[in-house]
mmCIF file as gemmi writes it, N, C-alpha and C atoms, coordinates in Angstrom:
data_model
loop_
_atom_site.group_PDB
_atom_site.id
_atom_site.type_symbol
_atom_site.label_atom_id
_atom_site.label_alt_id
_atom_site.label_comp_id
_atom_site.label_asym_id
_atom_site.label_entity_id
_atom_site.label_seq_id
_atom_site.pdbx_PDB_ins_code
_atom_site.Cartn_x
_atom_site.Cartn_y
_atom_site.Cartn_z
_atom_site.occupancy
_atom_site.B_iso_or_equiv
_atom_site.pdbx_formal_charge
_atom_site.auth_seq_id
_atom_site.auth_asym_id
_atom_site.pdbx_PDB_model_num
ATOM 1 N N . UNK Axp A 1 ? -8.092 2.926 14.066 1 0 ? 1 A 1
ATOM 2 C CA . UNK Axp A 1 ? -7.681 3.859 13.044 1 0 ? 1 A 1
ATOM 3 C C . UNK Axp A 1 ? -8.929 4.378 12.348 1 0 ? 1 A 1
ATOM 4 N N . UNK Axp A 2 ? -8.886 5.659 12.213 1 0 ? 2 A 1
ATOM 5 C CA . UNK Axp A 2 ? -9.956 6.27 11.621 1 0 ? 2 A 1
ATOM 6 C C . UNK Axp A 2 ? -9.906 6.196 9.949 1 0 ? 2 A 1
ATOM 7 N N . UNK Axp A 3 ? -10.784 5.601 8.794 1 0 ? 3 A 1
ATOM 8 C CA . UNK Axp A 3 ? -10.824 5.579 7.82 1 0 ? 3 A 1
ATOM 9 C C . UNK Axp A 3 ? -11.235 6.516 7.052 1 0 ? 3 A 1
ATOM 10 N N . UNK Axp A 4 ? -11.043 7.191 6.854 1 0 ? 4 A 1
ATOM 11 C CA . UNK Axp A 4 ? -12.338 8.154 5.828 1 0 ? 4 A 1
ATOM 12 C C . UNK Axp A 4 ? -12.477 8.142 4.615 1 0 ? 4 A 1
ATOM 13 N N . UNK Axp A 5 ? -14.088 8.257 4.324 1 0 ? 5 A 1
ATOM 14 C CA . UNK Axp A 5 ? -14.873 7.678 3.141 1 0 ? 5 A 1
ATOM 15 C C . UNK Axp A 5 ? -14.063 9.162 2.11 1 0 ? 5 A 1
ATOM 16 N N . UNK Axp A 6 ? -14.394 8.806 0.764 1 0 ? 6 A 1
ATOM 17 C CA . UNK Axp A 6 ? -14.078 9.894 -0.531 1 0 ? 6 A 1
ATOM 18 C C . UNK Axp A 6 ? -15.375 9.501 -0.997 1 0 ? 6 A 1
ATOM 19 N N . UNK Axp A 7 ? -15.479 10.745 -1.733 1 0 ? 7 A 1
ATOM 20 C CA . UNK Axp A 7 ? -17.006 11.435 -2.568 1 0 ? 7 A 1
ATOM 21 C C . UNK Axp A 7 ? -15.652 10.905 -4.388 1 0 ? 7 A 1
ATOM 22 N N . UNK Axp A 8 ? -14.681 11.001 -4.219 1 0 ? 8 A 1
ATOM 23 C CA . UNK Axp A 8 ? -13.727 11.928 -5.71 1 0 ? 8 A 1
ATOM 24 C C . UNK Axp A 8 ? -13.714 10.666 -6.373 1 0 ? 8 A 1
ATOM 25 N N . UNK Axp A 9 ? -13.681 10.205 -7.721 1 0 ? 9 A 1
ATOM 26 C CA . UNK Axp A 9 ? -12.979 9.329 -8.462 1 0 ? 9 A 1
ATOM 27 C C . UNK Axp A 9 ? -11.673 8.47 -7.788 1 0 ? 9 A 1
ATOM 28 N N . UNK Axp A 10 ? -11.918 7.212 -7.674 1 0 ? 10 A 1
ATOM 29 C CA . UNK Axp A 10 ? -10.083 6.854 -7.995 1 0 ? 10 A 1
ATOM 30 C C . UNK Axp A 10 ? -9.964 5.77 -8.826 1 0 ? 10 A 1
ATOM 31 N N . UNK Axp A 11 ? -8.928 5.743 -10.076 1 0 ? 11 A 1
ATOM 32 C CA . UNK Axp A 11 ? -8.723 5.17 -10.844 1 0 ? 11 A 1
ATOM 33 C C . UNK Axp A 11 ? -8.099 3.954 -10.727 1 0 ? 11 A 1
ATOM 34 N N . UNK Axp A 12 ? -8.292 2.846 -10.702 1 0 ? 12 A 1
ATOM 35 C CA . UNK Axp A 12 ? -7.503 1.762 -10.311 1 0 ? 12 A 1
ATOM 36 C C . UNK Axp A 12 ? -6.576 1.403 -11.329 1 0 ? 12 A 1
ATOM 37 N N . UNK Axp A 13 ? -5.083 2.391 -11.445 1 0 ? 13 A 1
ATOM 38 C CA . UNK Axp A 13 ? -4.195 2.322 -12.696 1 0 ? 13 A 1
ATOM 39 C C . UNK Axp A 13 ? -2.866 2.468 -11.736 1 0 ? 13 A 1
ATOM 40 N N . UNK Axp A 14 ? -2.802 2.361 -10.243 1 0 ? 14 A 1
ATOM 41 C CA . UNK Axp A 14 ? -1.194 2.64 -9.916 1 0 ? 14 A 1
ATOM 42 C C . UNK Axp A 14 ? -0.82 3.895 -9.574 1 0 ? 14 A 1
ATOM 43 N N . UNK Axp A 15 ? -1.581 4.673 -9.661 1 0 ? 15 A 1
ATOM 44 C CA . UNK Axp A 15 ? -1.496 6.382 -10.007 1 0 ? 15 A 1
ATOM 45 C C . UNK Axp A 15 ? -2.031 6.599 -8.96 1 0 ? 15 A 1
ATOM 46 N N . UNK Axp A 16 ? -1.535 7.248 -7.666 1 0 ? 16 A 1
ATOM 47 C CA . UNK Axp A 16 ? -2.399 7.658 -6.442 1 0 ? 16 A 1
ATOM 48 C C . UNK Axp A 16 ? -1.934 9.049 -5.954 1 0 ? 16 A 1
ATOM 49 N N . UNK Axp A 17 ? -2.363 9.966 -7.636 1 0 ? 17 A 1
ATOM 50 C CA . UNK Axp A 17 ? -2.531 11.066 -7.446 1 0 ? 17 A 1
ATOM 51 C C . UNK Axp A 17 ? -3.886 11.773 -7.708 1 0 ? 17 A 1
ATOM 52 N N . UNK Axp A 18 ? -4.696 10.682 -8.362 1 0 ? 18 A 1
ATOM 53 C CA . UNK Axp A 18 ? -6.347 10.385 -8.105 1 0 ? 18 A 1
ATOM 54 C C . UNK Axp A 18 ? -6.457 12.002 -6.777 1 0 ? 18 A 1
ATOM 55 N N . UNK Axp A 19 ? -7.395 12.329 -6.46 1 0 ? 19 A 1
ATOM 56 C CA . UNK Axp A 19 ? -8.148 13.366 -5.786 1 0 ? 19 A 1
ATOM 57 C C . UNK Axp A 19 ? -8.591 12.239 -4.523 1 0 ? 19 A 1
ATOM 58 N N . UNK Axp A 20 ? -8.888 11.377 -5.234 1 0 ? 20 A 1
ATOM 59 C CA . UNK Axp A 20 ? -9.719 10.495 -4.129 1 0 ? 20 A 1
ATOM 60 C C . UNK Axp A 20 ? -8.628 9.715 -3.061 1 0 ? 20 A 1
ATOM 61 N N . UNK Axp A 21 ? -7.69 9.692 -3.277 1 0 ? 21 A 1
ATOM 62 C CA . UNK Axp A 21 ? -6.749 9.623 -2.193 1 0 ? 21 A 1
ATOM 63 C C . UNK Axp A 21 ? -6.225 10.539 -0.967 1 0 ? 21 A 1
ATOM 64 N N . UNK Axp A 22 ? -6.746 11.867 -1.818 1 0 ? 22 A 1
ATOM 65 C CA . UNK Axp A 22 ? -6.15 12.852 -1.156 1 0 ? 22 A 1
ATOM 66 C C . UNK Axp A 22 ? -6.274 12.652 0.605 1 0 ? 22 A 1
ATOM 67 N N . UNK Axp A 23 ? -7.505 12.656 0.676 1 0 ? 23 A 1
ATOM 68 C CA . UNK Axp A 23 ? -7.793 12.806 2.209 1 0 ? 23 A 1
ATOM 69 C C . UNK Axp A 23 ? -8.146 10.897 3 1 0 ? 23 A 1
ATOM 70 N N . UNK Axp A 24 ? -6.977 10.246 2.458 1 0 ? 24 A 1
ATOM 71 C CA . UNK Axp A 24 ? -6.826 8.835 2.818 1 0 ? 24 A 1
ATOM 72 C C . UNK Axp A 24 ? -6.133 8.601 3.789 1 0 ? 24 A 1
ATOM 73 N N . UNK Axp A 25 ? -6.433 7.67 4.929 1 0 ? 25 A 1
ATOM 74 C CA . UNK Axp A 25 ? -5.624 7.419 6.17 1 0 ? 25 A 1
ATOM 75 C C . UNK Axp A 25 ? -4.425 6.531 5.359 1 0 ? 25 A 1
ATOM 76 N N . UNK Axp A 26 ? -3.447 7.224 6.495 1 0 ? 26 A 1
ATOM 77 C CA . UNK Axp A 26 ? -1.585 6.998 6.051 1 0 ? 26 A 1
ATOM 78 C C . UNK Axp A 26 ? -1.115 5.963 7.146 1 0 ? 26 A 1
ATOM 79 N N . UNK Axp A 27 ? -0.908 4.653 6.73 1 0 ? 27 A 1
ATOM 80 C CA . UNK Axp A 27 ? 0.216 4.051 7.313 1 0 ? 27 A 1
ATOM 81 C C . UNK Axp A 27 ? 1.179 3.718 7.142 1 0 ? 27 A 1
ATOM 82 N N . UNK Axp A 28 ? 2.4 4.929 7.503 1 0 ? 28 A 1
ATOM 83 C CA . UNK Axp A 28 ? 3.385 4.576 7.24 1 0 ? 28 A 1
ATOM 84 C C . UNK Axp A 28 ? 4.824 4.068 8.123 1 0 ? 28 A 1
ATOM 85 N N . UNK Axp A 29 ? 4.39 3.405 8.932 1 0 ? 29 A 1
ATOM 86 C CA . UNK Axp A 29 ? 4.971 2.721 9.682 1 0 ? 29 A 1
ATOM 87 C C . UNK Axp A 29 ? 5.214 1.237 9.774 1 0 ? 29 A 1
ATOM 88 N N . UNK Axp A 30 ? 5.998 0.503 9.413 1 0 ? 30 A 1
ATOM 89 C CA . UNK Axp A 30 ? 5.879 -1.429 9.113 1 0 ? 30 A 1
ATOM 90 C C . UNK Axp A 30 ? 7.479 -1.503 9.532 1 0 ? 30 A 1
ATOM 91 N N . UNK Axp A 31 ? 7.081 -2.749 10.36 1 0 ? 31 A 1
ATOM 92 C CA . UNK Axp A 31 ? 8.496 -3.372 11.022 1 0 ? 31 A 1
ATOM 93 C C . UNK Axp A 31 ? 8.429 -4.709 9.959 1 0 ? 31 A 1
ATOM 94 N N . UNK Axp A 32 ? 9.909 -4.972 10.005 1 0 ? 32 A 1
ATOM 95 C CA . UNK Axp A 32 ? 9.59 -6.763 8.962 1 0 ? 32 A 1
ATOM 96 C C . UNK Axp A 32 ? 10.059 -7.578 10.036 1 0 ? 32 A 1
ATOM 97 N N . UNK Axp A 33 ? 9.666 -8.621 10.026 1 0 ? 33 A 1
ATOM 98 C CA . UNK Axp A 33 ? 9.103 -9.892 10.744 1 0 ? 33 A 1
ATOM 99 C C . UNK Axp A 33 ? 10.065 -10.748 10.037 1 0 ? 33 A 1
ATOM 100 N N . UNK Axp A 34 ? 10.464 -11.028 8.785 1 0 ? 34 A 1
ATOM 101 C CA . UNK Axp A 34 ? 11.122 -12.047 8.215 1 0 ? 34 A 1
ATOM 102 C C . UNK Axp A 34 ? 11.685 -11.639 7.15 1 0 ? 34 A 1
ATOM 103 N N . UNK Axp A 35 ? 13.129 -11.641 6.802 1 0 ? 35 A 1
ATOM 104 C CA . UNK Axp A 35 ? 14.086 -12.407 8.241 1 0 ? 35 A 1
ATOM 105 C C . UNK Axp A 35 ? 13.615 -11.299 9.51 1 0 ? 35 A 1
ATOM 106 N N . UNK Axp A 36 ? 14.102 -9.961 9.595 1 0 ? 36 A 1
ATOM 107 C CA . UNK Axp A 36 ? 14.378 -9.271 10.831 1 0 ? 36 A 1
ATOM 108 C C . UNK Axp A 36 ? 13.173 -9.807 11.642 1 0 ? 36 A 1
ATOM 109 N N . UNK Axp A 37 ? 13.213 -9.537 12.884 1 0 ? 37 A 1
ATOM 110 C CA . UNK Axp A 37 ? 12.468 -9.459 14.19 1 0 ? 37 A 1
ATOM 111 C C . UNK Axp A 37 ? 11.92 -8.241 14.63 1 0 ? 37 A 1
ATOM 112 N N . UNK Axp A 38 ? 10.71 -7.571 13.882 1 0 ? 38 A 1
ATOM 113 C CA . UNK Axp A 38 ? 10.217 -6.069 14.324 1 0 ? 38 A 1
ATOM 114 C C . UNK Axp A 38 ? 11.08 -4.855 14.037 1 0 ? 38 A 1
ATOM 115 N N . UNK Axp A 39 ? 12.359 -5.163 13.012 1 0 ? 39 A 1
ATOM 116 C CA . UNK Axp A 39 ? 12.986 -4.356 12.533 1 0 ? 39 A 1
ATOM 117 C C . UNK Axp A 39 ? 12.208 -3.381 11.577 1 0 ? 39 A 1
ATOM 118 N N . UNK Axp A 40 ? 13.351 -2.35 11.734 1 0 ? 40 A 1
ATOM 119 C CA . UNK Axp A 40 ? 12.737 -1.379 10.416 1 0 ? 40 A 1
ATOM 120 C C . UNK Axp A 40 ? 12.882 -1.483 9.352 1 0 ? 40 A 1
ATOM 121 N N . UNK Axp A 41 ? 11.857 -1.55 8.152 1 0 ? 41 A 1
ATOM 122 C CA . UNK Axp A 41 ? 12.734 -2.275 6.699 1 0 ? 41 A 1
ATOM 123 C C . UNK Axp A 41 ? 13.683 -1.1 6.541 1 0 ? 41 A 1
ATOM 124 N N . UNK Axp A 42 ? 14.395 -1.438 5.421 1 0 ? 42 A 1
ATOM 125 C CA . UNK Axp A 42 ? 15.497 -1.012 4.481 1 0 ? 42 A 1
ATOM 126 C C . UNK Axp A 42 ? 14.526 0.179 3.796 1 0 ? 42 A 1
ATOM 127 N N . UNK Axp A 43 ? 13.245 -0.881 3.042 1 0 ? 43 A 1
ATOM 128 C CA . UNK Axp A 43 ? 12.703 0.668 1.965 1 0 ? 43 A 1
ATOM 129 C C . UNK Axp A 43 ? 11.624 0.572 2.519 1 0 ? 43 A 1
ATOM 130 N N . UNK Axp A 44 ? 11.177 1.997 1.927 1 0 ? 44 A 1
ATOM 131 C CA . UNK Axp A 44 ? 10.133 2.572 2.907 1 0 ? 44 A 1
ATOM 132 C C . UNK Axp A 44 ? 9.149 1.909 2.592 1 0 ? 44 A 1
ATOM 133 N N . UNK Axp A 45 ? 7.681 1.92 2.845 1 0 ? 45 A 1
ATOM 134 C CA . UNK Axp A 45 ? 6.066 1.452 1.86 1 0 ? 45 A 1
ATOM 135 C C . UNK Axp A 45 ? 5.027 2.417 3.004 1 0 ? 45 A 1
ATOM 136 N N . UNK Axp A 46 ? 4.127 3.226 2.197 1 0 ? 46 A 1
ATOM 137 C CA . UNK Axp A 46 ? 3.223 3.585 2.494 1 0 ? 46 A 1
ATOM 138 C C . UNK Axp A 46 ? 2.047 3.305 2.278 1 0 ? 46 A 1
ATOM 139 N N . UNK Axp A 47 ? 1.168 2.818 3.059 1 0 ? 47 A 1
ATOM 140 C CA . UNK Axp A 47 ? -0.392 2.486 3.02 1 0 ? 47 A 1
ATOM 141 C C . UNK Axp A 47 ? -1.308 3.235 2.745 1 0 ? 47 A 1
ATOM 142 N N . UNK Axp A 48 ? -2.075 3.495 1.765 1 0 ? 48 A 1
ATOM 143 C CA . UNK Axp A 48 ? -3.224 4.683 2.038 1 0 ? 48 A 1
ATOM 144 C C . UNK Axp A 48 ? -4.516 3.703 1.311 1 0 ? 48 A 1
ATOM 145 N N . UNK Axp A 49 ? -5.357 4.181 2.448 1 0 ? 49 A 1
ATOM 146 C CA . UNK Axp A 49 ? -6.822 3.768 2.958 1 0 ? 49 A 1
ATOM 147 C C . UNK Axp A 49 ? -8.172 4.623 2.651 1 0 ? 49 A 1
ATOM 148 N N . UNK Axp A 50 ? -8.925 3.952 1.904 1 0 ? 50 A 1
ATOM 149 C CA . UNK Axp A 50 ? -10.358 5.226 2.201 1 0 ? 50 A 1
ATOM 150 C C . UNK Axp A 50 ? -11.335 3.957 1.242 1 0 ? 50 A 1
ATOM 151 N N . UNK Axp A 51 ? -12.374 4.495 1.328 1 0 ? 51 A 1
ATOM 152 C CA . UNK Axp A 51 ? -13.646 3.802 0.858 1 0 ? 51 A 1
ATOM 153 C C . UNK Axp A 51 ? -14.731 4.73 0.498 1 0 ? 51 A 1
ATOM 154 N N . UNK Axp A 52 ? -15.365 4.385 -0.39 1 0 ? 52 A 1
ATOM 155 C CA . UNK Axp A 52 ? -16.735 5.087 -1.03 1 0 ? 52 A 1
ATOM 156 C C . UNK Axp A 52 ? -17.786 4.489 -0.672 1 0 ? 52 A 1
ATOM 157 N N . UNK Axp A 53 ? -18.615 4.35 -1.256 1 0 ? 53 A 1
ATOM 158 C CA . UNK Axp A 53 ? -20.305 3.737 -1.166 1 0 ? 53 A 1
ATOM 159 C C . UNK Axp A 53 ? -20.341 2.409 -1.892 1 0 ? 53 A 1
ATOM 160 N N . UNK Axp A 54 ? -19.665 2.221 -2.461 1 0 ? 54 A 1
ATOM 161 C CA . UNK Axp A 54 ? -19.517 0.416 -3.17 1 0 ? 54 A 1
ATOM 162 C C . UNK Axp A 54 ? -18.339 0.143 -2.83 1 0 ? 54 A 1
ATOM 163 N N . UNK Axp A 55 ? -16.944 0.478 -2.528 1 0 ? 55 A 1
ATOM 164 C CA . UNK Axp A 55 ? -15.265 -0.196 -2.908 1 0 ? 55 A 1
ATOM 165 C C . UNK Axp A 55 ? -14.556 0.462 -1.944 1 0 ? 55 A 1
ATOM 166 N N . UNK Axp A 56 ? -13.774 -0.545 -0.499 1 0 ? 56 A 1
ATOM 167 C CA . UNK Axp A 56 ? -12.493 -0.447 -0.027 1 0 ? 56 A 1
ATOM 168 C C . UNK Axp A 56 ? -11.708 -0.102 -0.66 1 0 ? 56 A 1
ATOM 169 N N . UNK Axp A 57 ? -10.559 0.856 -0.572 1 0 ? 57 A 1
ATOM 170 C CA . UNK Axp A 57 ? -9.529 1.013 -1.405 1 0 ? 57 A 1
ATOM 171 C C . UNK Axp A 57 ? -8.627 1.122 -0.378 1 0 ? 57 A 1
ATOM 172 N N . UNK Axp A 58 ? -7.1 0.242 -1.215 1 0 ? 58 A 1
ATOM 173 C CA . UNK Axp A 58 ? -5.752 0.302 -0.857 1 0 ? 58 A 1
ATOM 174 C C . UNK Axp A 58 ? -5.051 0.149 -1.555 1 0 ? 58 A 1
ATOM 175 N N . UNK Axp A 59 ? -4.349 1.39 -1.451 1 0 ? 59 A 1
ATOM 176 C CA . UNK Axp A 59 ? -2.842 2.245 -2.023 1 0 ? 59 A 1
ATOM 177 C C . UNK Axp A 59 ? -1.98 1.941 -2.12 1 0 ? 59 A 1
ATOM 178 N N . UNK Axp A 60 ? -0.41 1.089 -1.936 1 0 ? 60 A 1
ATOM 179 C CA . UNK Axp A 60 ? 0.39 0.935 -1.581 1 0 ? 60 A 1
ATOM 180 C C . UNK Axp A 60 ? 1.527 1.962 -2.766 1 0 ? 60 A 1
ATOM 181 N N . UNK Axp A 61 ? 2.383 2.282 -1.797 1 0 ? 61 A 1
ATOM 182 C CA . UNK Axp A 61 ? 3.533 3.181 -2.626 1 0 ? 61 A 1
ATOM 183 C C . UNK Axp A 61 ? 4.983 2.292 -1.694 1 0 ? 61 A 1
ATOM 184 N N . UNK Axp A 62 ? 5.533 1.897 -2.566 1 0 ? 62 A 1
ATOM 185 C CA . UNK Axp A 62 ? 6.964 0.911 -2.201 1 0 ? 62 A 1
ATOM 186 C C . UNK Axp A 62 ? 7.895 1.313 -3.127 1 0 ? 62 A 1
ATOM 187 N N . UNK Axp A 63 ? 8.762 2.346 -2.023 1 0 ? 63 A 1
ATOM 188 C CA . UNK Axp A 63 ? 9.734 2.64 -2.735 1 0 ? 63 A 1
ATOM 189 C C . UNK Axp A 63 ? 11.042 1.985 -2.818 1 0 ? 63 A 1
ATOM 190 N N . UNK Axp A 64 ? 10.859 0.964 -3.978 1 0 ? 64 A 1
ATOM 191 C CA . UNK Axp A 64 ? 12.48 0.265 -3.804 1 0 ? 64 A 1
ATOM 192 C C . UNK Axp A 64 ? 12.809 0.647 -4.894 1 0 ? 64 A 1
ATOM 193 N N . UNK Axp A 65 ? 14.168 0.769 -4.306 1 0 ? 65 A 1
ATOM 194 C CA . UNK Axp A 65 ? 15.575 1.573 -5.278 1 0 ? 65 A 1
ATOM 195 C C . UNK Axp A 65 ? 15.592 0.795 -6.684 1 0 ? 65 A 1
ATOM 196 N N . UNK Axp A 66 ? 15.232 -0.613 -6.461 1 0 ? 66 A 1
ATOM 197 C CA . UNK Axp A 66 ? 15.869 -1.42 -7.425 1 0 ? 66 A 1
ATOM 198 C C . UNK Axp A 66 ? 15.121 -2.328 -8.464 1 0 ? 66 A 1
ATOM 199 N N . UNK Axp A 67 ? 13.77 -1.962 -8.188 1 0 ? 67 A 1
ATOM 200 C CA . UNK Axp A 67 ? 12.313 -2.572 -8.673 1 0 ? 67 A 1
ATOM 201 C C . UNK Axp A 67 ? 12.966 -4 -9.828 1 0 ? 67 A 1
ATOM 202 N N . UNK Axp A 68 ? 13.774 -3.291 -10.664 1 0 ? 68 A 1
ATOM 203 C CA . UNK Axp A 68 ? 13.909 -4.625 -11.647 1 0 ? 68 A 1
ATOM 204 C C . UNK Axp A 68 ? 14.68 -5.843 -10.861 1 0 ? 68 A 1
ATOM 205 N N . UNK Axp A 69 ? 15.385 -5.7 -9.96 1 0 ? 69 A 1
ATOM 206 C CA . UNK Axp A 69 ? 15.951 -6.961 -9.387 1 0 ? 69 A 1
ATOM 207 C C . UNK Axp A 69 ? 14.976 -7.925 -8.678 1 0 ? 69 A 1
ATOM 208 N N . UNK Axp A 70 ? 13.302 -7.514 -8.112 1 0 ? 70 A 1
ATOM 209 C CA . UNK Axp A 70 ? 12.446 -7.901 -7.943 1 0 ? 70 A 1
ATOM 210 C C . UNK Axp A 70 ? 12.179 -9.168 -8.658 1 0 ? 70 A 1
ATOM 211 N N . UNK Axp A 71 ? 12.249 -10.698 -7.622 1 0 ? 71 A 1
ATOM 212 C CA . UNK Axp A 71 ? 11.763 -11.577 -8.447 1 0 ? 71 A 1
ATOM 213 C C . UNK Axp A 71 ? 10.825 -12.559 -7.762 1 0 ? 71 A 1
ATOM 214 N N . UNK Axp A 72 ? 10.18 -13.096 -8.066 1 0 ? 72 A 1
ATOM 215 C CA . UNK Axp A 72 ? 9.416 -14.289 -7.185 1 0 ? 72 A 1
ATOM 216 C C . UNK Axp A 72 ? 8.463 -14.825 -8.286 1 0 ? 72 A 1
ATOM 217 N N . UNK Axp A 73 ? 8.877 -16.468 -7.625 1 0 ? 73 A 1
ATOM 218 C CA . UNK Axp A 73 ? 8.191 -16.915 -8.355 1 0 ? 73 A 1
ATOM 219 C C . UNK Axp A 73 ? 6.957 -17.696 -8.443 1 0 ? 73 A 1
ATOM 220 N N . UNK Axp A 74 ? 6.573 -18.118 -9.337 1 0 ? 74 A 1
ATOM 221 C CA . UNK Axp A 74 ? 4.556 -18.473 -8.693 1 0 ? 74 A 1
ATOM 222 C C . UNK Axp A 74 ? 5.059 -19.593 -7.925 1 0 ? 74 A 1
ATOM 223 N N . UNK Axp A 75 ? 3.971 -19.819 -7.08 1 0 ? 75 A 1
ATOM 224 C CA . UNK Axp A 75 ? 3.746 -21.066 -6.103 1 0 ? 75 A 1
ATOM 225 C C . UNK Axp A 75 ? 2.749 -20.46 -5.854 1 0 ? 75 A 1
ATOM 226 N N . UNK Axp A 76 ? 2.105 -22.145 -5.216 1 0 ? 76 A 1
ATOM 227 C CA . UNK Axp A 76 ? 0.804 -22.091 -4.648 1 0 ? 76 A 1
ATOM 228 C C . UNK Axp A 76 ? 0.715 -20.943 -3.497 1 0 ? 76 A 1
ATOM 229 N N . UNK Axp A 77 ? -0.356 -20.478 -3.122 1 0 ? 77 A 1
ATOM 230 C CA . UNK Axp A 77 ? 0.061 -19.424 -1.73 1 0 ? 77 A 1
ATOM 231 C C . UNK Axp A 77 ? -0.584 -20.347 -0.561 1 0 ? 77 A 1
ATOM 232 N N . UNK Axp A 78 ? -0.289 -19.933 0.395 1 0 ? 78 A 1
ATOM 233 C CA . UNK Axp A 78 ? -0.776 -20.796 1.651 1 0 ? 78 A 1
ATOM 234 C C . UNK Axp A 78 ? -0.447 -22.387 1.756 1 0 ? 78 A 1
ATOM 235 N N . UNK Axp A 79 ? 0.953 -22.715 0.785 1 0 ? 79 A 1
ATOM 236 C CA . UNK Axp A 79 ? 0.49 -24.171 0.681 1 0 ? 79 A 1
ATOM 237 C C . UNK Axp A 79 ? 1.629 -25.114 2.31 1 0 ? 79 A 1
């Protein structure tokens, strides 16, 4: 996948209407693995990718219908 670098500002606030996204590689394609088996999710999520001269950047836009029903709770990760 081809990445391409930005010259523009991007603000790290959630907001990826920044300039510096503009010309960011799009992945918007993801199967879920768990539960489904390489299914297509339910809601969509788009990836967007680019980098400057100091900082990787990644985008994510997840559009779920229902954001407040969203819950999880802390645990260790990897444990």
């Amino acid at each position: 996948m081809n990445v391409p670098s930005t010259t523009a500002a991007i603000q790290l606030d959630g907001d990826l209407s920044d300039s510096g996204w503009q010309g960011a590689a799009v992945i918007d394609r993801f199967y879920e693995t768990s539960p489904g088996d390489n299914t297509v999710p339910k809601v969509k999520t788009v990836a967007y990718l680019t980098y400057d001269r100091k900082y990787f950047y990644i985008g994510i836009r997840a559009e779920d219908p229902n954001p407040k029903q969203i819950r999880a709770p802390y645990v260790d990760r990897d444990a």
